[in-house]
PADREN-649030 format. One record per residue (C-alpha): residue number from 1; residue in three letters; x, y, z. Coordinates in nm, 2 decimals. Each point is the difference from the previous one (the first is absolute). Example, Ala and Ser with C-alpha at 12.3 -4.5 7.8 and 13.67 -1.06 7.14 Angstrom:
2
<n=1&res=ALA&x=1.23&y=-0.45&z=0.78>
<n=2&res=SER&x=0.14&y=0.34&z=-0.07>
//
This chain:
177
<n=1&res=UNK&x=-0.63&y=1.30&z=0.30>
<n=2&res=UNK&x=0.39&y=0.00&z=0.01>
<n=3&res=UNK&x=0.19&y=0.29&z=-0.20>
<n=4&res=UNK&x=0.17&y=-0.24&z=-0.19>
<n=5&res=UNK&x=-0.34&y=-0.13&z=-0.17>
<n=6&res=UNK&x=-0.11&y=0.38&z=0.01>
<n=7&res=UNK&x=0.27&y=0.07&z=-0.17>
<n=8&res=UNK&x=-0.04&y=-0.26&z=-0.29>
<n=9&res=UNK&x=-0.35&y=0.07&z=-0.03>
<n=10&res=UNK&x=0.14&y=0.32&z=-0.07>
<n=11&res=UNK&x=0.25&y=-0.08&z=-0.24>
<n=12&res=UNK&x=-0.21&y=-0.27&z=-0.20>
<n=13&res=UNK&x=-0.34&y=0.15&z=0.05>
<n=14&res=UNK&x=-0.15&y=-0.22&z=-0.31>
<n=15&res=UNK&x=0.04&y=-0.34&z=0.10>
<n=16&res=UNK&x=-0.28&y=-0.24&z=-0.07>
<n=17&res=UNK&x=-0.18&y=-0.17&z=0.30>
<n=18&res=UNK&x=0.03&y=-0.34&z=0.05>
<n=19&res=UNK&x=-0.27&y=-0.28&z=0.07>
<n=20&res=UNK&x=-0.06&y=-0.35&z=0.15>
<n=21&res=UNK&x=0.37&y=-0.05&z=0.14>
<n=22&res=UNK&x=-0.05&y=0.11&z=0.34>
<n=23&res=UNK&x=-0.22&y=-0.21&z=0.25>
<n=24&res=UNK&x=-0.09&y=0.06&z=0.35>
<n=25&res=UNK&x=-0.18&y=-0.35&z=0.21>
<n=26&res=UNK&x=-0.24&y=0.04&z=0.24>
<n=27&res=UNK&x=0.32&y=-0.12&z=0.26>
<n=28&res=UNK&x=0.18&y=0.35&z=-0.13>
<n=29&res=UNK&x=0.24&y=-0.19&z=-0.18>
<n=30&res=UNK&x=0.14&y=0.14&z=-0.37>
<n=31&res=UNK&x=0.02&y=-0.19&z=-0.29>
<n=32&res=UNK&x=0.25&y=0.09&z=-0.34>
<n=33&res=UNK&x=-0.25&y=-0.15&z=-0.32>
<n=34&res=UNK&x=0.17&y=-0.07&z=-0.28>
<n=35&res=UNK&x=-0.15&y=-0.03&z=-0.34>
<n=36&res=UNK&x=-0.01&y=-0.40&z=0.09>
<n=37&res=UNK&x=-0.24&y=0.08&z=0.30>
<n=38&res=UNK&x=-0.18&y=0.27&z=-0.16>
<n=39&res=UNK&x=-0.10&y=-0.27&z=-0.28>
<n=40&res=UNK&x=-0.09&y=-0.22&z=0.25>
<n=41&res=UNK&x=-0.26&y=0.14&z=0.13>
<n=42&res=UNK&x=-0.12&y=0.35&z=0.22>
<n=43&res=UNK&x=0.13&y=0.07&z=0.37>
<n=44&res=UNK&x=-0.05&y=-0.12&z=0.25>
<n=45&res=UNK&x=-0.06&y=-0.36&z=-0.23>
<n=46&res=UNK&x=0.35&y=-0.01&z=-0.14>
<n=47&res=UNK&x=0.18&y=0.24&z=0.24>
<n=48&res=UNK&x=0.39&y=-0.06&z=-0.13>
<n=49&res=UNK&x=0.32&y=0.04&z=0.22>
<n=50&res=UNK&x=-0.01&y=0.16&z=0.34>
<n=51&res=UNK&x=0.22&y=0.28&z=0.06>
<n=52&res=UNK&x=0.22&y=-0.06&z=0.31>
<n=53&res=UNK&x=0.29&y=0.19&z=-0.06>
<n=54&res=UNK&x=-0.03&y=0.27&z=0.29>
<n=55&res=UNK&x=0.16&y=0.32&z=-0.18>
<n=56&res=UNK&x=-0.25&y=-0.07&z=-0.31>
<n=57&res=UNK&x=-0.31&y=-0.04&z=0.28>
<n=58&res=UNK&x=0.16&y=0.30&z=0.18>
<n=59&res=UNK&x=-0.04&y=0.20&z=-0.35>
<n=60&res=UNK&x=-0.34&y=-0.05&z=-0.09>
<n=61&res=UNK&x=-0.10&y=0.05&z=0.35>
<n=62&res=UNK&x=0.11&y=0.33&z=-0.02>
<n=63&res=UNK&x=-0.10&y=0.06&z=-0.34>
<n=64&res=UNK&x=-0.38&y=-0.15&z=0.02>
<n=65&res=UNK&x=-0.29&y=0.23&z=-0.04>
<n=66&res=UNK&x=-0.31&y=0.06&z=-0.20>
<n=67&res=UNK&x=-0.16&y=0.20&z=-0.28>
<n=68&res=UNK&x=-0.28&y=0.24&z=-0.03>
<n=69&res=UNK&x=-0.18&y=-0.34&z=-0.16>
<n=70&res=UNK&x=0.04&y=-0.21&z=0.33>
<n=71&res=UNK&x=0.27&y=-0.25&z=-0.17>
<n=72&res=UNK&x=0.30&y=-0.09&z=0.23>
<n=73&res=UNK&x=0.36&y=0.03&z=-0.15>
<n=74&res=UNK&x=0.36&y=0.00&z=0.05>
<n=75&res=UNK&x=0.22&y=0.33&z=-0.13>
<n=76&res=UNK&x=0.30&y=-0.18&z=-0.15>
<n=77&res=UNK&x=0.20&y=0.29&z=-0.09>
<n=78&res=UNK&x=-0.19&y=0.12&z=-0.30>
<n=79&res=UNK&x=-0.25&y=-0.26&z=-0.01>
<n=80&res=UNK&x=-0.30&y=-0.10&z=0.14>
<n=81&res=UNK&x=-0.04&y=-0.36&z=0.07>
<n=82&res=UNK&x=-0.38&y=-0.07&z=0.06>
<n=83&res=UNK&x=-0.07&y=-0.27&z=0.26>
<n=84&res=UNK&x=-0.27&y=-0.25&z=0.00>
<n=85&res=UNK&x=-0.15&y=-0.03&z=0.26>
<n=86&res=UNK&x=-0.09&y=-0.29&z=0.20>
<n=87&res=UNK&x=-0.27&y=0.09&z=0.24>
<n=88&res=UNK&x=0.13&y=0.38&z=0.16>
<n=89&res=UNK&x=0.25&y=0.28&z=-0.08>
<n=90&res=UNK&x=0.10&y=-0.07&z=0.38>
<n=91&res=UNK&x=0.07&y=-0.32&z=0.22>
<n=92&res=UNK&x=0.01&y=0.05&z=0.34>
<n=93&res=UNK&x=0.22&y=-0.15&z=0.27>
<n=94&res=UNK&x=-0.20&y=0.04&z=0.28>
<n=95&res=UNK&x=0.22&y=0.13&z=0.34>
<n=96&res=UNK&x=0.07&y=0.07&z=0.34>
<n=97&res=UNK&x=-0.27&y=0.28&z=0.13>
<n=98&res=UNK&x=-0.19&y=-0.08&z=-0.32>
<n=99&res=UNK&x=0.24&y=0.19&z=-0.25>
<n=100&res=UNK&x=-0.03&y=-0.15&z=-0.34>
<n=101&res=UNK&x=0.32&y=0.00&z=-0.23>
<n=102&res=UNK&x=-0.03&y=-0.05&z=-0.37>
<n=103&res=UNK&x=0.19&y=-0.22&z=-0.22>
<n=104&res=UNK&x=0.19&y=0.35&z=-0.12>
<n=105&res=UNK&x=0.10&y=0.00&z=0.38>
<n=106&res=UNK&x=-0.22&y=0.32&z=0.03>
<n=107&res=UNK&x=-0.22&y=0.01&z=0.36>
<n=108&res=UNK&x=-0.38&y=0.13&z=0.08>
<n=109&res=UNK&x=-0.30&y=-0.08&z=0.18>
<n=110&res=UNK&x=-0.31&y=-0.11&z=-0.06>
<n=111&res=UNK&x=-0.27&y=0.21&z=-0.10>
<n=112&res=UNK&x=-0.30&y=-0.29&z=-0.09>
<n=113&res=UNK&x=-0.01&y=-0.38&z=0.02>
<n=114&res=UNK&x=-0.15&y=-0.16&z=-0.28>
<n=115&res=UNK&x=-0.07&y=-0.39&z=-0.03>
<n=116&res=UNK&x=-0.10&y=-0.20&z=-0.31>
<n=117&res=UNK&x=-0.23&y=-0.29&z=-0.07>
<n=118&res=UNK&x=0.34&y=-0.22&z=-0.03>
<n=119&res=UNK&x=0.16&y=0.11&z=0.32>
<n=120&res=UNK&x=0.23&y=0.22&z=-0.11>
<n=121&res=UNK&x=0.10&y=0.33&z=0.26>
<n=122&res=UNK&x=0.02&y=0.33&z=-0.19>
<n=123&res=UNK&x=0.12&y=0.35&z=0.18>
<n=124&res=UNK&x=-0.06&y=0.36&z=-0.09>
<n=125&res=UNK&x=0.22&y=0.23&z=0.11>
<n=126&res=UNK&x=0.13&y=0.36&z=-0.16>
<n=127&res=UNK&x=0.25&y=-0.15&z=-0.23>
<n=128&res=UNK&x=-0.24&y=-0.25&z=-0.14>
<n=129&res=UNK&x=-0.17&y=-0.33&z=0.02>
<n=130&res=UNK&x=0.15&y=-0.33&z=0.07>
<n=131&res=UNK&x=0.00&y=-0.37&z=0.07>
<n=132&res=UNK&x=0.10&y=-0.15&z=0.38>
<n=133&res=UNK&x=0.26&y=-0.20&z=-0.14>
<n=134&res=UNK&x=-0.11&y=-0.40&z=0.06>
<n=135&res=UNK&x=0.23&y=-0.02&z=0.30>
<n=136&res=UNK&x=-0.15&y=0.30&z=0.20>
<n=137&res=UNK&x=-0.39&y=-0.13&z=-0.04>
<n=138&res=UNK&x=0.07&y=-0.16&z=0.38>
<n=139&res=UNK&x=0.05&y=0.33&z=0.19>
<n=140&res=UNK&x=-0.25&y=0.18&z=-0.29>
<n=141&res=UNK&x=-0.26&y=-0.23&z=0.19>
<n=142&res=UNK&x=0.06&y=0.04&z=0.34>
<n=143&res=UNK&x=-0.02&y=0.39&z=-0.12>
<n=144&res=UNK&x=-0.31&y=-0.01&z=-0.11>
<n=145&res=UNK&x=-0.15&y=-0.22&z=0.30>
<n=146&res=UNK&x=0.15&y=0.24&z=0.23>
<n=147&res=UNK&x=-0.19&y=0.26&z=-0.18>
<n=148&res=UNK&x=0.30&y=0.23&z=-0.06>
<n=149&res=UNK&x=-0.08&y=-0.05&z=-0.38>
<n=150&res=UNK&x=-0.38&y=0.01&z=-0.17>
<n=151&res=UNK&x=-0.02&y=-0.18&z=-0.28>
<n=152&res=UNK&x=-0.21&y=0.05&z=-0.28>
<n=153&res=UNK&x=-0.07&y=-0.27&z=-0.31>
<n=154&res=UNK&x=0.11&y=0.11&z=-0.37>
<n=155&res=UNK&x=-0.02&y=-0.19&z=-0.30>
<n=156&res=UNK&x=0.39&y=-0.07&z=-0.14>
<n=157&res=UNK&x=-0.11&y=0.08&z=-0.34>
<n=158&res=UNK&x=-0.12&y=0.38&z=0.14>
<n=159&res=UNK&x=0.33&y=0.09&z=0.19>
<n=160&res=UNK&x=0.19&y=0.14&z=-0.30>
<n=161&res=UNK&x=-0.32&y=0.23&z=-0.08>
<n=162&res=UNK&x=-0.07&y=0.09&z=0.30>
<n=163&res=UNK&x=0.38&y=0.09&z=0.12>
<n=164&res=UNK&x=0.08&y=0.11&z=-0.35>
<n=165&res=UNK&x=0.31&y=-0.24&z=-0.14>
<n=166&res=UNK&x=0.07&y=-0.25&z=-0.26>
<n=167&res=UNK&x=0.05&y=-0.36&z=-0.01>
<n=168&res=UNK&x=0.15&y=0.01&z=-0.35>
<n=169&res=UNK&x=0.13&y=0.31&z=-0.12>
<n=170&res=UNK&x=0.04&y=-0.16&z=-0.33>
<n=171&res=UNK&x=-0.35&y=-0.08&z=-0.05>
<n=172&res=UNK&x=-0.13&y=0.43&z=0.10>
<n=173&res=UNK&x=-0.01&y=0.22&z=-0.27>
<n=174&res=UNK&x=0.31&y=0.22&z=-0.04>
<n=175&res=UNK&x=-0.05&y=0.36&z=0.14>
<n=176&res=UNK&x=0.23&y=0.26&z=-0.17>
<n=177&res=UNK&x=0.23&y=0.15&z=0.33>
//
């Protein structure tokens, strides 16, 4: 995290977490939910206003991490601002020489291919799992049928057991830190 959030955290150390106004899509797009979309409904079903401005995305990219519990948040300053999630903590962009970049502009490599009964590509790799994003699923296949990728089948509704996160942090029970 950057010193100046350190340094917050630091100087405010009692400052209450916050839930529901952070979304992350299965395209690794944010979204701001106001009270309005909260009351509308759960993310991804009312997902509110996308973030585009590219110092804010810049900021939580830098400040996005997990807890001990598996729920995915952003460090503003002193407060952690939970994230629902979509699908994944991670989307990946899927590039040259198979590097993957997440939507927090982070890179890895695979570790595992994982496919599910609706299509969708998931990768393992040392910082976590995470969805091909929609536009990569083209050179995900001709991956796989190359056989530079295995695949094995996963039910969706298992991936957040199995790789330890949280869809909806504000659904978990609260774990004292």
């Amino acid at each position: 995290m950057e010193d100046i959030v350190l340094q917050a955290m630091a100087k405010w150390p009692n400052v209450p977490d916050c839930y529901g106004w952070l979304g992350l899509d299965s395209r690794g797009h944010w979204y701001l939910r106001d009270a309005d979309a909260q009351a509308e409904g759960s993310f991804p079903q009312s997902k509110g206003s996308q973030l585009r401005h590219d110092k804010l995305l810049g900021f939580i990219a830098r400040n996005y991490a997990s807890d001990v519990q598996g729920r995915w948040y952003f460090q503003n300053g002193p407060q952690r601002v939970y994230v629902e999630l979509e699908c994944t903590p991670w989307v990946w962009r899927v590039g040259p020489e198979l590097l993957l970049e997440s939507q927090t502009g982070q890179t890895a490599h695979a570790t595992a291919c994982l496919l599910d009964a609706e299509g969708r590509v998931y990768l393992d790799t040392p910082m976590g799992l995470g969805l091909v994003h929609s536009s990569d699923t083209g050179l995900v296949a001709d991956t796989i049928e190359q056989g530079v990728w295995q695949t094995r089948q996963v039910e969706a509704e298992q991936l957040p057991m199995l790789y330890g996160f949280v869809r909806s942090p504000q659904t978990a029970p609260e774990v004292v830190r």
